[in-house]
Phi, psi and omega in degrees: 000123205257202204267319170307339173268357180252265204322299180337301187304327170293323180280353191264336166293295181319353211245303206271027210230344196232112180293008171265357190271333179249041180056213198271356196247349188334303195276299169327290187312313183296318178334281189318303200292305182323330207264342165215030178240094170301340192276292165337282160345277172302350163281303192252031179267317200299341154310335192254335157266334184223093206274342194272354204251160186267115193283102165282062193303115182222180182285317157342332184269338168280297190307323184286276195353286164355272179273010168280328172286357178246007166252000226251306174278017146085024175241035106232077180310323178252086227246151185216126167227113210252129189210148166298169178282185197029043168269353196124312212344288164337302180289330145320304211275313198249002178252291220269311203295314165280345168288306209277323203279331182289323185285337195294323192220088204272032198227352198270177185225130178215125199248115162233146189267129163235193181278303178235164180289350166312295188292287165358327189259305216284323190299293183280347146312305212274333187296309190266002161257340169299276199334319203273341207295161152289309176286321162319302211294325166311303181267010182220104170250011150279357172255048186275147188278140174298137164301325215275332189213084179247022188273153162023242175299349189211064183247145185229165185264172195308341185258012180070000176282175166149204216226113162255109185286159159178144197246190218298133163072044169255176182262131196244020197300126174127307212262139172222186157200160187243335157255131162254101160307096184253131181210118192040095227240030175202156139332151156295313175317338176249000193269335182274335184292160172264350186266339181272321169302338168300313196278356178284322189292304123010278177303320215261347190244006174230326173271286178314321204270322178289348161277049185253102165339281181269060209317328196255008140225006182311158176219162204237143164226138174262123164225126161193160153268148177320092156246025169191159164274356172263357184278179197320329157286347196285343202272335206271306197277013133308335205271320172090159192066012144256108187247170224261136184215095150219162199238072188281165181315317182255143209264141148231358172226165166257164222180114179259132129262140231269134203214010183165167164319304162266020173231126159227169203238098146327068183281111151235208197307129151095359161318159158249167169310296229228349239314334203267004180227309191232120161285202195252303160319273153351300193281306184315320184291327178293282175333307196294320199260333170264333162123148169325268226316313179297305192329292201298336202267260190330301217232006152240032186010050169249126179241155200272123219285154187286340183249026144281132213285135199276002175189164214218135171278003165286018185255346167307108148336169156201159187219144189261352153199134189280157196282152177254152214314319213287328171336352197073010159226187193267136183223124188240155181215103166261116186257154092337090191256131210241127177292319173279119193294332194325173201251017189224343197281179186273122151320166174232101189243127177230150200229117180233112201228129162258137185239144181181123202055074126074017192234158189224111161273155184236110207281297213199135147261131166226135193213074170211171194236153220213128148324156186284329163335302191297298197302287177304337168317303218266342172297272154029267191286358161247009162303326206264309182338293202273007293287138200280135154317296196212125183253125163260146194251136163289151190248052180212142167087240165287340181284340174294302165313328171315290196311285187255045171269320186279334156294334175287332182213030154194142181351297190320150168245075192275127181293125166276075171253180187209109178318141171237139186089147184286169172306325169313286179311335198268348167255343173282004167262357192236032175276326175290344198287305172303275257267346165286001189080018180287333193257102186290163168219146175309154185277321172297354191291000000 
C-alpha cells in the first residue's frame, strides 16, 4: 500500500473522527469509536498531549494500535515491538495504551518501565494530564483519578486502579500489575557494555516479571529499538513465548503487516517506514553520522552478532602532513594516567589529535609506564612540544595530583574529565566518527 493508500486511509480515520460527518447520530458513534478503537483513540488524544505538533498518520501507527489491541484482548499476552526511534512508540506504548486500558477497565493496574526516572516521570506525566482533560473524562467518566493519590509516578483511579512510573532497576517491593509496560528499557549508550546489559537482564527476569498480579493473566509488553543481539528482546525471544512485532526503517523482505482483523498493509523489499518523515536522504544521513553498526541495531532493527568486529581499517584516513596548528585549527592531548614504572603496573597513555573542519588528525601516541616525577615531565613537556590547545586528565587516581600539581606550578591548565562507562562502550560510541573516515593516521605509522 503505497502513499495514495496512507492518505486515503488517513482521510477515512479523520472521517470516523468528525461528528459533522456522521449526521445526527454522530457524537454517540465517535463516543463508541473512541472508547473502543485504540488506533482512534490515539489519534485524537494526541492534539491534548501534544497541542503544537501536527499527527503524521501512516500505517505503522495502525499496526503497533493493532497489536497493542491484541494484548489488551488477552490473544497476545506477550508482545515484543522493535521500532526505530521517533516512531510514536513511547507515545502508544507508555501514554496512550495505559490511558486507554484505565478507561475500559479504571480498576486495573499498570506498571510502566523506562530506562531513566526522568524519561519515566515524563511518560507518565503526559498519561495523567490526558486522563485529567475534559475530553478523556467524557468518553471514560468512570475513570477519574482520586485526588488524594495524583502523584506522578504513582496515581491511582477512583476505582483503585492506575499507573505505576518506575524506571529500569527501580524498586518494585509491594507493587504488582496486570499490564507491565517496558518501554525502552536501556541507553544505546550502555548497550555494548555486557555488565548493563546483564543488569537490565537480571532485573527484568527477578524483579519485573515476578511483579505480575496474575502469572496467568497479566499481560506484558517490550517497546524498544535494537541495540544488541544480547539485549533484551534478543534474551526474551530466546527465551521463547513472546511475540515479535518489527518494523525496520528500510523494508528488507517483503512482509505483511496486520492493521486490523481484515486489513494488512503489505511492505516490500526497500519500502521506507515512514517515507513523508524520514526520506532516503534523511535515512543515508543518519547511517552516515551514526555508523552502519548503530544503524543497522536502532533502525533496522538488525543488531550485528556480538563477535563481528566493531571496526574495520580501511575506515581510517591517513594523511601525509597534518594541518599546522595556525591553521584555525585545536591541538588536543588526553592522558590516562599510571603512577607506577613496575613491569607488572598500568601504562600512562596520552593521545595527541589535531582537530580540524570536524576531521581528528592523530598527531602521537604515547605508552609507557613511567613513575609519577617522570610521568608530570613528560606531560609538560609535550604539552609545550606540540603546542597543545587543550590537555585533558582522567580525573582519578594520578591524575587527580596531576590536575593539580600542574596548575600550581606551571602555565597549563588541565581539563579534569571522568569518563562514563567501561572502554568497550566508550569505543564502540566513537566508530562512527572512524567509519566516516574523520579519524586520520600518519600514513609511515
Amino acid at each position: 500500500m503505497g502513499k495514495q493508500g496512507n492518505q486515503r486511509r488517513k482521510a477515512n480515520h479523520e472521517s470516523r473522527l468528525d461528528p459533522a460527518l456522521l449526521g445526527s447520530e454522530g457524537p454517540g458513534i465517535l463516543r463508541a469509536a473512541l472508547r473502543t478503537d485504540l488506533f482512534c483513540f490515539g489519534m485524537a488524544a494526541f492534539r491534548h498531549v501534544f497541542p503544537a505538533v501536527p499527527f503524521e498518520t501512516n500505517w505503522h501507527h495502525e499496526a503497533l494500535a493493532y497489536s497493542l489491541t491484541q494484548v489488551l484482548e488477552g490473544k497476545t499476552p506477550r508482545l515484543i515491538v522493535n521500532l526505530p526511534p521517533r516512531s510514536l512508540k513511547s507515545y502508544f506504548a507508555s501514554i496512550v495504551l495505559p490511558a486507554f486500558a484505565l478507561g475500559q477497565k479504571p480498576s486495573m493496574s499498570v506498571v510502566c518501565v523506562s530506562y531513566a526516572s526522568d524519561l519515566a516521570l515524563k511518560l507518565a506525566r503526559d498519561c495523567r494530564a490526558l486522563m485529567e482533560t475534559p475530553w478523556y473524562r467524557d468518553i471514560f467518566p468512570e475513570a477519574r483519578i482520586n485526588p488524594q493519590r495524583r502523584a506522578e509516578h504513582d496515581f491511582m483511579t477512583i476505582a483503585r486502579g492506575g499507573r505505576y512510573a518506575v524506571s529500569t532497576g527501580g524498586a518494585m517491593t509491594g507493587r504488582g500489575g496486570d499490564l507491565i509496560i517496558i518501554d525502552d528499557p536501556m541507553k544505546p549508550t550502555d548497550a555494548a557494555s555486557a555488565l548493563q546489559r546483564a543488569n537490565v537482564i537480571e532485573w527484568a527476569s527477578s524483579t519485573l516479571m515476578s511483579r505480575a498480579n496474575d502469572k496467568r493473566k497479566t499481560k506484558m509488553v517490550l517497546v524498544m529499538q535494537r541495540l544488541h543481539d544480547d539485549d533484551l528482546t534478543g534474551h526474551l525471544m530466546r527465551q521463547g513465548g513472546w511475540h515479535p512485532l518489527s518494523m525496520p526503517a528500510i523494508a528488507t523482505r517483503e512482509e505483511p503487516y496486520f492493521l486490523g482483523p481484515s486489513c494488512c498493509h503489505m511492505r516490500r523489499i526497500g519500502d521506507l517506514l515512514h517515507p513523508a518523515y524520514e526520506t532516503p536522504e534523511v535515512l543515508e544521513d543518519l547511517k552516515r553520522s551514526m555508523g552502519s553498526a548503530a544503524f543497522a541495531a536502532q533502525y533496522q532493527q538488525d543488531p550485528v552478532p556480538p563477535d563481528s568486529p566493531h571496526i574495520k581499517w580501511s575506515w581510517f584516513g591517513t594523511y601525509d602532513e597534518a594541518p599546522r596548528p595556525s591553521q584555525a585549527g585545536e591541538v588536543w592531548q588526553s592522558w590516562d594516567t599510571a603512577i607506577k614504572d613496575g613491569e607488572l603496573n598500568d601504562y600512562s597513555v596520552g593521545l595527541t589529535i589535531m582537530v580540524k573542519d570536524g576531521r581528528h588528525y592523530i598527531l602521537d601516541v604515547f605508552r609507557q609506564k613511567l613513575d609519577y616525577p617522570t610521568l608530570r615531565r613528560v606531560i609538560e613537556l609535550r604539552a609545550s612540544q606540540y603546542p597543545a590547545t587543550r590537555v585533558l586528565i582522567e580525573d582519578k587516581g594520578a591524575g587527580s595530583s596531576l590536575i593539580q600539581d600542574l596548575r600550581r606550578t606551571t602555565p597549563l591548565r588541565p581539563i579534569p574529565f571522568a569518563p562514563e562507562g567501561d572502554k568497550v562502550s566508550r569505543f564502540v560510541c566513537q566508530t562512527a566518527v572512524i567509519e566516516r573516515g574523520d579519524v586520520l593516521l600518519p600514513r609511515q605509522a
